[in-house]
C-alpha positions in Angstrom: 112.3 126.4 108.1 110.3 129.2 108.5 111.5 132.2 110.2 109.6 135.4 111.5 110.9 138.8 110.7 108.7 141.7 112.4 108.5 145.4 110.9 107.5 148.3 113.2 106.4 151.7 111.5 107.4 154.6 113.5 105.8 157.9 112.7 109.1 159.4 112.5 110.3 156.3 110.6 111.2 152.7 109.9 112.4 150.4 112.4 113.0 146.4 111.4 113.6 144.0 114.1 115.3 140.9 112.2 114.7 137.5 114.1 116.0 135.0 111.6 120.0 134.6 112.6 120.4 133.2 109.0 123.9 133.9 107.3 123.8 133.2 103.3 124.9 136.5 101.9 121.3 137.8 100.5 121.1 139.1 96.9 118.6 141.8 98.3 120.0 142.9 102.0 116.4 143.6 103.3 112.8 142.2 103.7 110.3 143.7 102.4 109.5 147.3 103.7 105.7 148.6 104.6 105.0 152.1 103.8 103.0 154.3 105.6 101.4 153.7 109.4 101.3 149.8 108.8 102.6 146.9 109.9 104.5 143.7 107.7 104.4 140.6 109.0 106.7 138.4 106.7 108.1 134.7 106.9 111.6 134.1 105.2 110.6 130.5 103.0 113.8 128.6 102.8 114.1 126.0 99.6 116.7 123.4 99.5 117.0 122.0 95.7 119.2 119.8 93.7 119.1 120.1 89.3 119.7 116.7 87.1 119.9 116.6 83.9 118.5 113.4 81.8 121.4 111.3 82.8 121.4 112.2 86.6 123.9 114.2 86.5 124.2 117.0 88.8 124.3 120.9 87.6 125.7 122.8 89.7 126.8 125.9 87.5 123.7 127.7 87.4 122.9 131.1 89.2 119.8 132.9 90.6 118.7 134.3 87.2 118.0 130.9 86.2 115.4 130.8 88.7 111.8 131.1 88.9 109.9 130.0 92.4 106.4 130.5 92.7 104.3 130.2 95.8 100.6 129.1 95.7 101.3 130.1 91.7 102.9 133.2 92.3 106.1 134.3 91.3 108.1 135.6 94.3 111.4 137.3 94.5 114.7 135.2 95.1 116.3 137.1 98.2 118.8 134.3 99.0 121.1 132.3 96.9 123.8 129.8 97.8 125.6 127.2 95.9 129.0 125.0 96.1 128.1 123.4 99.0 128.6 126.9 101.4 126.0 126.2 103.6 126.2 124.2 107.0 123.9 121.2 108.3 122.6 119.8 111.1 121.3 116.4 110.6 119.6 113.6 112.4 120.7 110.0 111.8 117.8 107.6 112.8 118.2 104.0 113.4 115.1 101.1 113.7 116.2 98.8 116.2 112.8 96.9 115.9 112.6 93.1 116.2 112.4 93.3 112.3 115.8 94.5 111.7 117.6 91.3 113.2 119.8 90.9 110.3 119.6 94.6 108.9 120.7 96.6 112.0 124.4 95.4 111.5 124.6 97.0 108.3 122.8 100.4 109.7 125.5 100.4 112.4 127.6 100.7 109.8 126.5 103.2 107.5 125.7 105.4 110.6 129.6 105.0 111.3 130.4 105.9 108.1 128.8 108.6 108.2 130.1 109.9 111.5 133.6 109.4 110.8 133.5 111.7 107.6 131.0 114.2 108.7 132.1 117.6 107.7 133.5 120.0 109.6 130.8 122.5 110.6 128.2 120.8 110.6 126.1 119.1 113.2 124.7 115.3 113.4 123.3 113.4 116.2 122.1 109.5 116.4 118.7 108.6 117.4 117.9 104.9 117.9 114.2 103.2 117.9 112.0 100.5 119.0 109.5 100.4 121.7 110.7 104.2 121.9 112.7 106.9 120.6 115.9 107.5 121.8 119.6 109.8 121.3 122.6 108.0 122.0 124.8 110.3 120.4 124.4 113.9 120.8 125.5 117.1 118.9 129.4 117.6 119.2 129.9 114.0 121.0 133.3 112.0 119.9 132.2 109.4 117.2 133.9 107.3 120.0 131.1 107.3 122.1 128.5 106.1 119.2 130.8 103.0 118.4 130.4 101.9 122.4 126.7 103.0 122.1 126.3 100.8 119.2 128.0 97.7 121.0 124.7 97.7 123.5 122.2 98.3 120.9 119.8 95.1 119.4 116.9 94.7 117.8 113.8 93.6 119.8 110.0 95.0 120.0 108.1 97.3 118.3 108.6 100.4 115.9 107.5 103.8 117.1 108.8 104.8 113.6 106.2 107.8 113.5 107.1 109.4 117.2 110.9 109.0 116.2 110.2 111.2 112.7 108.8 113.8 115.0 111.0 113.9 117.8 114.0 114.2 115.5 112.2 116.8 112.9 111.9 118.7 116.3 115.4 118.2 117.5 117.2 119.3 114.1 114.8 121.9 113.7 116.0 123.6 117.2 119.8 123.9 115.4 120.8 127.6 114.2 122.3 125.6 110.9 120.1 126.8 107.8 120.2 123.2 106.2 118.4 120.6 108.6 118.2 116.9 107.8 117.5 113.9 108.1 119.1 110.4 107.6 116.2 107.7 108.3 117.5 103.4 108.6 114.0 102.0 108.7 111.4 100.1 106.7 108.9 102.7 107.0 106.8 100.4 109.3 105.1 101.3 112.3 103.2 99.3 115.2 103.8 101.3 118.0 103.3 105.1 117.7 100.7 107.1 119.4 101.3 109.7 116.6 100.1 108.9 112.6 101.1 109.5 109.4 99.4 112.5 109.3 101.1 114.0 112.4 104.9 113.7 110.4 103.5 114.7 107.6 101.9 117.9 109.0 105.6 118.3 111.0 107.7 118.2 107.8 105.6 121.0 106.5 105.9 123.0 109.4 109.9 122.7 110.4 111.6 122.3 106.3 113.6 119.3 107.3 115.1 117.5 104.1 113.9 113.5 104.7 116.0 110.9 103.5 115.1 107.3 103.6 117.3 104.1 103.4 115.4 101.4 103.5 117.1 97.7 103.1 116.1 94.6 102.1 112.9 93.3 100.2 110.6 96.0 98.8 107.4 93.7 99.9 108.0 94.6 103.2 108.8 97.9 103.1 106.0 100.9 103.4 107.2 102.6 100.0 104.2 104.8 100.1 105.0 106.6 103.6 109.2 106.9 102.8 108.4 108.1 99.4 105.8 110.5 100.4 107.7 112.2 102.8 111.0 112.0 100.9 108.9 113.9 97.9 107.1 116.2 100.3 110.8 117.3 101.8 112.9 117.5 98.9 114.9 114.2 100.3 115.1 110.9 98.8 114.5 107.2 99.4 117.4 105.2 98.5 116.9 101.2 98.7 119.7 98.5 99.8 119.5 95.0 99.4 121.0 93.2 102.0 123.5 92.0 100.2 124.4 95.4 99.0 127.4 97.3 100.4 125.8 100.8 102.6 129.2 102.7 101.8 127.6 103.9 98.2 124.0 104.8 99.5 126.0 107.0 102.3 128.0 108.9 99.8 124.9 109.0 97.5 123.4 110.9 100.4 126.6 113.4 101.4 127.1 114.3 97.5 123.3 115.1 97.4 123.2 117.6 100.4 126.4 119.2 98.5 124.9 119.9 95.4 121.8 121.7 96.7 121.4 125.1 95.8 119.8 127.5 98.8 117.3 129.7 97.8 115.4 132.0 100.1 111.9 134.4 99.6 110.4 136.6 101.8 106.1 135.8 102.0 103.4 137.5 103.6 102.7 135.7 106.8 99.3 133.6 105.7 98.1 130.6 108.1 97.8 127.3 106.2 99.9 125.0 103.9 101.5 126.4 100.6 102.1 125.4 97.1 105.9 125.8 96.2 107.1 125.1 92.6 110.3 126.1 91.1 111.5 126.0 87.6 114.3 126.5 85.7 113.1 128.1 82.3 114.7 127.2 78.7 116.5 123.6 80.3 115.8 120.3 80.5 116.4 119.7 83.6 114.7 117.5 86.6 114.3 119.9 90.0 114.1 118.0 93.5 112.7 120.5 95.9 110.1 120.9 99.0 107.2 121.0 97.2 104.9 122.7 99.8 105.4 124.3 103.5 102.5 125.0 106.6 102.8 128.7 108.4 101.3 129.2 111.6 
């Protein structure tokens, strides 16, 4: 998520009007200044990451100084730093009840559940379910009581409106005052119903810095691998596959260790219209970085 900060000059001084709300402690306390009769427009960038090592193993003793991030290839300063899991989520959990996912939406149910019943305190989840359209049965700060009666009326029938769902819940988590927003996708990837495209989440994952996760069960043939891997790669998320025969339970923790391990880092850009180039590297190791790889400013 991008967040405007404004900076007045004053001709008898400086006067910055902060709008982000964030609260990782900052490694420097204050964007970047203007001098003289001008004025800074500024954007705080927000990157989510995770560090592997060649057995996919998680690193998770590293500190700011081992990081480099570069914007559009240039190297910009590391204002924010969080590790050990200190910062809060909101997340999305979307479920396709299409007619395709006769057999697969029991297993969804579950993971969902799972999910629910071990969320961490702090954070934020709702459930959004979809077919011939998107919709939330279980809101923000609802009892996980409500989603298993919710669930009991919910069955797969009609088409997939898989591309209006991403949207409506990329805008739902994105309206959350949490810094980390995800979310947790149950679907093939297919679509037969949307009035909005590929193009149209695409463009909305650049614009609101929502981590994607996919879980996608049952035969790869029949899955769209090039629009959950996309997205997953574009966000910094992941697509995790389940055969059907496959317990959920593992792919659920997968998910909840991965968001735990992410390291926060934050830069302050100049406010420029258009999509951007983010890299980040971690000089002198071997190590495999998962990360946004590019964000749109307005």
């Amino acid at each position: 998520m991008i967040r405007k900060l404004s900076a007045v000059i004053l001709c008898a001084g400086l006067c910055v009007a902060l709008t982000t709300g964030f609260t990782a402690r900052p490694l420097s306390p204050h964007a970047p200044q203007a001098q003289g009769n001008l004025s800074l427009d500024v954007s705080l960038v927000n990157v989510f990451l995770t560090a592997q090592n060649a057995q996919g193993e998680y690193v998770t003793g590293l500190n700011a100084d081992n990081f480099r991030i570069f914007e559009d290839d240039v190297e910009q300063k590391i204002s924010i730093f969080e590790k050990d899991d200190r910062v809060e989520s909101s997340i999305g959990l979307l479920v396709d009840n299409s007619g395709s996912m006769v057999d697969i939406l029991p297993i969804m149910k579950a993971g969902v559940l799972d999910f629910a019943q071990k969320a961490r305190h702090g954070d934020d989840f709702f459930v959004m379910t979809f077919g011939l359209r998107a919709q939330v049965i279980q809101d923000i700060r609802q009892p996980v009581a409500k989603l298993e009666a919710a669930f009991k009326t919910i069955t797969a029938s009609g088409t997939s409106v898989f591309f209006d769902a991403m949207i409506q819940g990329m805008a739902k988590v994105s309206r959350s005052d949490q810094q980390r927003k995800a979310l947790i996708v149950f679907s093939d990837g297919n679509d037969n119903g949307s009035k909005s495209g590929f193009g149209d989440v695409s463009h909305a994952a650049q614009r609101t810095n929502v981590l994607l996760y996919f879980v996608p069960i049952g035969a790869k043939r029949l899955i769209d691998q090039y629009t959950v891997e996309s997205l997953a790669k574009l966000t910094g998320g992941q697509v995790l596959y389940l055969d059907k025969t496959d317990s959920i339970r593992p792919i659920i923790e997968s998910i909840r260790t991965d968001l735990a391990k992410q390291y926060y880092l934050g830069y302050y850009a100049a406010r420029r219209p258009g999509i951007h180039r983010i890299r980040v590297e971690i000089p002198g190791q071997d190590l495999r970085i998962r990360s946004k790889t590019e964000y749109m400013s307005s």
